[in-house]
Z-matrix of the N, CA and C atoms (Angstrom, degrees):
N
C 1 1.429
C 2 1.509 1 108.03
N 3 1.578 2 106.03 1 99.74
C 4 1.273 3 97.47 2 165.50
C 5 2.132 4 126.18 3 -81.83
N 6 1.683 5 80.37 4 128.27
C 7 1.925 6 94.29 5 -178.52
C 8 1.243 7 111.75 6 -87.95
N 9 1.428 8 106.28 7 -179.01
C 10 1.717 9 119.28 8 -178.60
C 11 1.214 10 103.50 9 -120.41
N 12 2.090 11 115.66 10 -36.38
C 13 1.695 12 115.69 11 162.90
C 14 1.203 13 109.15 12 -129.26
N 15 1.403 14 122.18 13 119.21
C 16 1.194 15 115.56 14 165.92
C 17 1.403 16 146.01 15 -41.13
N 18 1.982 17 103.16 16 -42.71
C 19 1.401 18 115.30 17 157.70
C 20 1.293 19 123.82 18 -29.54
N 21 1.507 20 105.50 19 -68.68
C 22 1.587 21 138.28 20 -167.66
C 23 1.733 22 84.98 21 -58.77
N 24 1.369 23 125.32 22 -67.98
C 25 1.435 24 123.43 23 -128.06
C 26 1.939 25 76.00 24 -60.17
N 27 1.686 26 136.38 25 -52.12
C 28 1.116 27 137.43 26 -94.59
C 29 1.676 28 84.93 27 -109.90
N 30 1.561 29 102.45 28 -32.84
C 31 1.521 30 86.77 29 170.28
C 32 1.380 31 137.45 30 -89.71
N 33 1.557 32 83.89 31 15.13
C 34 1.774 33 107.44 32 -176.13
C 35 1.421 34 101.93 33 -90.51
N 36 1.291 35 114.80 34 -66.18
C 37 1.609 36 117.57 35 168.82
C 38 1.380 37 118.26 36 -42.04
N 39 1.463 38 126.73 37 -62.79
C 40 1.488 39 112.35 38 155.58
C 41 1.182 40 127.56 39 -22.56
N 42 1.239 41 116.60 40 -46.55
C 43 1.185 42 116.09 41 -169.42
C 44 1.746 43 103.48 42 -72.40
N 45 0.994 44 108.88 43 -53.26
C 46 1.688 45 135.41 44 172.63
C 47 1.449 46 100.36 45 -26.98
N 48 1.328 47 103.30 46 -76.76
C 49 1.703 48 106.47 47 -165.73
C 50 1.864 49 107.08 48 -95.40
N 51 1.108 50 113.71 49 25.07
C 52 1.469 51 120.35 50 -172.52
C 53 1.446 52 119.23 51 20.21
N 54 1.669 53 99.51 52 51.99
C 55 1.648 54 103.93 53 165.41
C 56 1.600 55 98.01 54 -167.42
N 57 1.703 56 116.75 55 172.65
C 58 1.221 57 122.48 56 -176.21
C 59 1.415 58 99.22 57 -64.79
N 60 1.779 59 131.52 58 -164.30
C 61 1.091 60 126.68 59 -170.24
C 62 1.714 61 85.13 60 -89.93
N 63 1.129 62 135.92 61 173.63
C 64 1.069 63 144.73 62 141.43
C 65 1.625 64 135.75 63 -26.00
N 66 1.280 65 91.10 64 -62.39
C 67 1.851 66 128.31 65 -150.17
C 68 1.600 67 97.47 66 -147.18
N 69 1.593 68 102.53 67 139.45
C 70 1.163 69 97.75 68 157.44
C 71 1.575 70 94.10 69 -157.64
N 72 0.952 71 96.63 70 153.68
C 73 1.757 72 127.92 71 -157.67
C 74 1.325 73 107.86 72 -138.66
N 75 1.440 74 100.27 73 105.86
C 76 1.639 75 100.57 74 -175.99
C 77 1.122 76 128.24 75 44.09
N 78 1.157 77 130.85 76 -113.75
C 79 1.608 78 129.05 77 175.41
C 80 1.495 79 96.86 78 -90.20
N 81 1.091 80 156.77 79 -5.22
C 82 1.840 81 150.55 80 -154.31
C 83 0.907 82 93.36 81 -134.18
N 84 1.356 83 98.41 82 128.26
C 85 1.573 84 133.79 83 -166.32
C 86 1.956 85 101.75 84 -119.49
N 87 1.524 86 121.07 85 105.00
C 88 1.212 87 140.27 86 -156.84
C 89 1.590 88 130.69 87 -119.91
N 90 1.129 89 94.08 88 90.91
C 91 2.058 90 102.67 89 -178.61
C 92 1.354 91 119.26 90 -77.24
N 93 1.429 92 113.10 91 113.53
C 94 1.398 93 93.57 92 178.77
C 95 1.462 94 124.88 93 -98.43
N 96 1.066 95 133.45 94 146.07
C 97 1.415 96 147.98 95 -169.95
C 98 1.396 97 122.87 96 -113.52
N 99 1.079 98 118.55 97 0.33
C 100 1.756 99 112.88 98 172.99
C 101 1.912 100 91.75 99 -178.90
N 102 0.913 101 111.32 100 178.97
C 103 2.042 102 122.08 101 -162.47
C 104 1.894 103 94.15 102 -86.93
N 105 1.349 104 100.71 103 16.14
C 106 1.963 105 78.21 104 165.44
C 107 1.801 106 84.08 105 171.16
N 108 1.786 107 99.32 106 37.26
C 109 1.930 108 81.83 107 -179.98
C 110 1.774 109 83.61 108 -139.78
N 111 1.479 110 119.39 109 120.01
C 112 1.531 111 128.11 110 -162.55
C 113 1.996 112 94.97 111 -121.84
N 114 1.374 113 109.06 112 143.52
C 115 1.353 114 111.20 113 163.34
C 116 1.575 115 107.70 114 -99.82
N 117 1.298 116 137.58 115 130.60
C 118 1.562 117 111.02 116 177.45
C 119 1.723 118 92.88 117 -133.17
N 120 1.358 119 105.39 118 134.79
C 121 1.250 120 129.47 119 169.83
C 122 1.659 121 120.63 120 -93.71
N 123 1.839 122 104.76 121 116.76
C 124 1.535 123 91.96 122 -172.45
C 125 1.514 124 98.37 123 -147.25
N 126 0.890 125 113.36 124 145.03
C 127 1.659 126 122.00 125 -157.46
C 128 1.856 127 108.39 126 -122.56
N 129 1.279 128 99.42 127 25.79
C 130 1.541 129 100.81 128 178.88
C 131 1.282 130 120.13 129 -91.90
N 132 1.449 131 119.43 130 138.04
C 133 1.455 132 126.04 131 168.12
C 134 1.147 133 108.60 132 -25.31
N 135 1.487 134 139.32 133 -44.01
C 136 1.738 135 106.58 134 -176.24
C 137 1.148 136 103.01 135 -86.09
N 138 0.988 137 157.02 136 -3.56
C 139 1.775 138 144.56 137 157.13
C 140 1.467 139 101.74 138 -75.74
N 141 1.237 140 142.06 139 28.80
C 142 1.361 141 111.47 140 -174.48
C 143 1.535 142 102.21 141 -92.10
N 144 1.376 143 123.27 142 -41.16
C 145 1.291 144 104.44 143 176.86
C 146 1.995 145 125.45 144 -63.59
N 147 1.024 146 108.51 145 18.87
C 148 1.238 147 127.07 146 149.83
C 149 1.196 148 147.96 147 -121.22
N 150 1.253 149 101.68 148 33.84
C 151 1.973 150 115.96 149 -175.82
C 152 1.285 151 87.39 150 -97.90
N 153 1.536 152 113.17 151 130.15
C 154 1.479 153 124.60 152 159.83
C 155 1.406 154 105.28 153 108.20
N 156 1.451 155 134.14 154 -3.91
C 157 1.341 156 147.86 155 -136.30
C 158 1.663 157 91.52 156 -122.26
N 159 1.360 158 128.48 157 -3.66
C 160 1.391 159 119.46 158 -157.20
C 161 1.850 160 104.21 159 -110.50
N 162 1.688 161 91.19 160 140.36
C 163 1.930 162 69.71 161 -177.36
C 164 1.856 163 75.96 162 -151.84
N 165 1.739 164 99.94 163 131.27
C 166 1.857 165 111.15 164 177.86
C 167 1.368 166 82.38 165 -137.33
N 168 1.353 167 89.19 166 168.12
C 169 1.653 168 124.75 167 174.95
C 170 1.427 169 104.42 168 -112.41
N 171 1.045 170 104.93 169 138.96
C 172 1.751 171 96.67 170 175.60
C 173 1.995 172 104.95 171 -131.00
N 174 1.141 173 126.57 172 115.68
C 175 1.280 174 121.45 173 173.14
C 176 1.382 175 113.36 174 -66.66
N 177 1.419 176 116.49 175 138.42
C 178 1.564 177 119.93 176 -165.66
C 179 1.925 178 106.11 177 -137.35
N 180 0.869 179 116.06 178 165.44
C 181 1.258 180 132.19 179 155.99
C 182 1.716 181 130.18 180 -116.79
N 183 1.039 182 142.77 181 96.56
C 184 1.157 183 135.11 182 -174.62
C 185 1.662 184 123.33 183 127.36
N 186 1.531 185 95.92 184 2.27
C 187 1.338 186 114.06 185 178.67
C 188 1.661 187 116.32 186 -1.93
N 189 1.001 188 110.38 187 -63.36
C 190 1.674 189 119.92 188 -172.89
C 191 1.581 190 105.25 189 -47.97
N 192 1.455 191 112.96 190 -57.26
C 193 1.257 192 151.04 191 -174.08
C 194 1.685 193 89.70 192 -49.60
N 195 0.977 194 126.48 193 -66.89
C 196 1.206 195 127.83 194 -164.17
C 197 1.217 196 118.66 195 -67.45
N 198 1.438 197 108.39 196 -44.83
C 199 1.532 198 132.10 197 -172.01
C 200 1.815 199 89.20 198 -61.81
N 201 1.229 200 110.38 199 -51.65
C 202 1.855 201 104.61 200 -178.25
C 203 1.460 202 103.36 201 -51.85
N 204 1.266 203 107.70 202 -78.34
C 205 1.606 204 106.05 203 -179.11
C 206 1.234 205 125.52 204 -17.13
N 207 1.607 206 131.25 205 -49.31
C 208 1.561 207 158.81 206 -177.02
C 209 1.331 208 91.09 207 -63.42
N 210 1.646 209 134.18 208 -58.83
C 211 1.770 210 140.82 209 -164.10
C 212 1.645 211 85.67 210 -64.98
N 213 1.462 212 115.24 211 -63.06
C 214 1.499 213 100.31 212 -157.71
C 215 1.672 214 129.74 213 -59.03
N 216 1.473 215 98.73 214 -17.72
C 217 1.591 216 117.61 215 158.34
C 218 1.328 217 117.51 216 -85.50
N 219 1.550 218 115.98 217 -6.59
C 220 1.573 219 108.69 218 159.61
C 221 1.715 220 100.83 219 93.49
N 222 1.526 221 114.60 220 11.31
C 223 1.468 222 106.06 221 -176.91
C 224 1.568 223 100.74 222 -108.61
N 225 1.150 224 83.39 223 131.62
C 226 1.900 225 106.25 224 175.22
C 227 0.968 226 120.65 225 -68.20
N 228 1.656 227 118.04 226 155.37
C 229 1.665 228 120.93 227 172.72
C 230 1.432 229 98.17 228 -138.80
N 231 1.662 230 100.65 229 147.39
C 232 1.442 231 97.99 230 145.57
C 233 1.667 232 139.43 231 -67.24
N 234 1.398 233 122.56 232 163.09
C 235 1.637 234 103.43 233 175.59
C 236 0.660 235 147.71 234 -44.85
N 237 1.866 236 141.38 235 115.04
C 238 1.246 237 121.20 236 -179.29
C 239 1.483 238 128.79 237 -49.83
N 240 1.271 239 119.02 238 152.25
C 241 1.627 240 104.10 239 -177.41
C 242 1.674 241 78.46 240 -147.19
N 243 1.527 242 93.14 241 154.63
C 244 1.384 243 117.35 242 -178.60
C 245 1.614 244 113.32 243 -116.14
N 246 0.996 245 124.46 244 142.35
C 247 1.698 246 115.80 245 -152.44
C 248 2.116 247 75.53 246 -119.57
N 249 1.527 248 93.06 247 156.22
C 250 1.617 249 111.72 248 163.52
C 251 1.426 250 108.87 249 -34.09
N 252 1.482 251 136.23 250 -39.61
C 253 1.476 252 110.43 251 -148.43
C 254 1.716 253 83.61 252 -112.32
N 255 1.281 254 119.65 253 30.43
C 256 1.669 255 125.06 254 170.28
C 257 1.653 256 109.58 255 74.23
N 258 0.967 257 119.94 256 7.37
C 259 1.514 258 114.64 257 -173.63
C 260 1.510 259 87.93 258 -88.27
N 261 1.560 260 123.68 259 148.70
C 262 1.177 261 151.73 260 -118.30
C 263 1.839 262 85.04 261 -157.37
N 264 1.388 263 107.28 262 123.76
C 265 1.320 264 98.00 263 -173.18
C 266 1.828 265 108.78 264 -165.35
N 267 1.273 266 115.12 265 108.16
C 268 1.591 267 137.16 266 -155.94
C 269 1.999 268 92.76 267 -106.33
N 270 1.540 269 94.47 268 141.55
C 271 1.752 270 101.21 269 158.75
C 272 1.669 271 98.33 270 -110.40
N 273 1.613 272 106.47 271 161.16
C 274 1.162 273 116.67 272 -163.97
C 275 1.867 274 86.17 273 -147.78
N 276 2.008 275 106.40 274 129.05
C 277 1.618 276 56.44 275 157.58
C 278 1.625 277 89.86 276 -156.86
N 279 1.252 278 121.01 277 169.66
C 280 1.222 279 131.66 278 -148.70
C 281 1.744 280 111.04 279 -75.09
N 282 0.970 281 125.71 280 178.96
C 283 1.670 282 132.44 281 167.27
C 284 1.237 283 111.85 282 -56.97
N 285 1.539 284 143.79 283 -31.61
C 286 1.212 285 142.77 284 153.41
C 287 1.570 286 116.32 285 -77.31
N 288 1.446 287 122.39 286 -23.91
C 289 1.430 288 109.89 287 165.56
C 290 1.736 289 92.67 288 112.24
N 291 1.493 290 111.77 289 12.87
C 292 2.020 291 104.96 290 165.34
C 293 1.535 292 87.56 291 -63.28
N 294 1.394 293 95.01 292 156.75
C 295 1.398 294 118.03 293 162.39
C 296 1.488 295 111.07 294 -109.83
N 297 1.788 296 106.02 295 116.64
C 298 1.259 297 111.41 296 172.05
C 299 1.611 298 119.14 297 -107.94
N 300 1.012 299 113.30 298 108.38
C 301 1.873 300 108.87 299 -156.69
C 302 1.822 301 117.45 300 -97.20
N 303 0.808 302 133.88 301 121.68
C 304 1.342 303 133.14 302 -139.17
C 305 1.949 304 85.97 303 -113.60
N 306 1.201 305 118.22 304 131.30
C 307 1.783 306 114.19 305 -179.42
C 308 2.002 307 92.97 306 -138.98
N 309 1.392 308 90.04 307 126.58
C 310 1.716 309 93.43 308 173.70
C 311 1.445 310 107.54 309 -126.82
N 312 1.566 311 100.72 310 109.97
C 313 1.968 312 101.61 311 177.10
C 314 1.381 313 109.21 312 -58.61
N 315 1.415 314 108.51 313 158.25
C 316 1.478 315 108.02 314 169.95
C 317 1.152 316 107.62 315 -70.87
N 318 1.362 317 115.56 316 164.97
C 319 1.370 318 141.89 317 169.49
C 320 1.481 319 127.26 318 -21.15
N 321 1.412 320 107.10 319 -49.72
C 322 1.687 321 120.00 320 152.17
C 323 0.945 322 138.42 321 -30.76
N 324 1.667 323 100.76 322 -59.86
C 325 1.433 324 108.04 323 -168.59
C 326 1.376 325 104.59 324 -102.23
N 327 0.946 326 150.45 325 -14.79
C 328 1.871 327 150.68 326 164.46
C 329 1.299 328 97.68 327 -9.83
N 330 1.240 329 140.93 328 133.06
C 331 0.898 330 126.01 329 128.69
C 332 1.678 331 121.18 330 -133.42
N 333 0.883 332 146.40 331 -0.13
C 334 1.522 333 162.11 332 -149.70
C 335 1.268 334 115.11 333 160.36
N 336 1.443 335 119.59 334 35.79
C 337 1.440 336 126.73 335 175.34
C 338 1.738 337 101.72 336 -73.15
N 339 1.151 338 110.80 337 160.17
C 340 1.266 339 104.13 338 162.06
C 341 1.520 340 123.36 339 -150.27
N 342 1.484 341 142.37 340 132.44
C 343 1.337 342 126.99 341 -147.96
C 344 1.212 343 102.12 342 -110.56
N 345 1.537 344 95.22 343 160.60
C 346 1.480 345 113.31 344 178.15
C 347 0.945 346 115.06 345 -67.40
């Protein structure tokens, strides 16, 4: 995810994934989310013409759950909308405007989801 402030972006993502980054590597600051799938936040002059440019899906469990967590830090979403095959699926999007999109299968189909 390329940022515009790192400060700003870092207590946003905290807030996001309700923990510090993981990893950090030089200037990139790195959450990991599954055994070989990393978000990394970096706010350097050569990414700038790509801050705001970023758009993932992230599979979740607990949607509701999460979506509270996100209100109590004051971060907004767009509407949830529920598609035909029941998957449950919210945009989120950061202080520069990445789109981080949160999708929770129904109950059925779960099988190795894993949440943010």
């Amino acid at each position: 995810m390329c940022v515009s402030d790192r400060t700003k972006a870092l207590k946003w993502f905290e807030a996001f994934f309700g923990r510090p980054a993981d990893e950090i590597i030089g200037e990139e600051y790195l959450w990991q989310l599954g055994e070989n799938a990393w978000v990394v936040v970096d706010d350097r002059d050569v990414r700038a013409e790509r801050v705001g440019g970023a758009m993932i899906t992230l599979g979740v469990n607990g949607l509701d759950d999460i979506l509270a967590r996100l209100a109590a830090h004051g971060i907004d979403h767009e509407p949830v909308e529920t598609y035909s095959n029941g998957v449950r699926h919210v945009v989120v999007l950061d202080p520069d405007g990445n789109s981080l999109s949160l999708a929770e299968a129904p109950t059925r189909c779960r099988s190795s989801s894993s949440e943010t």
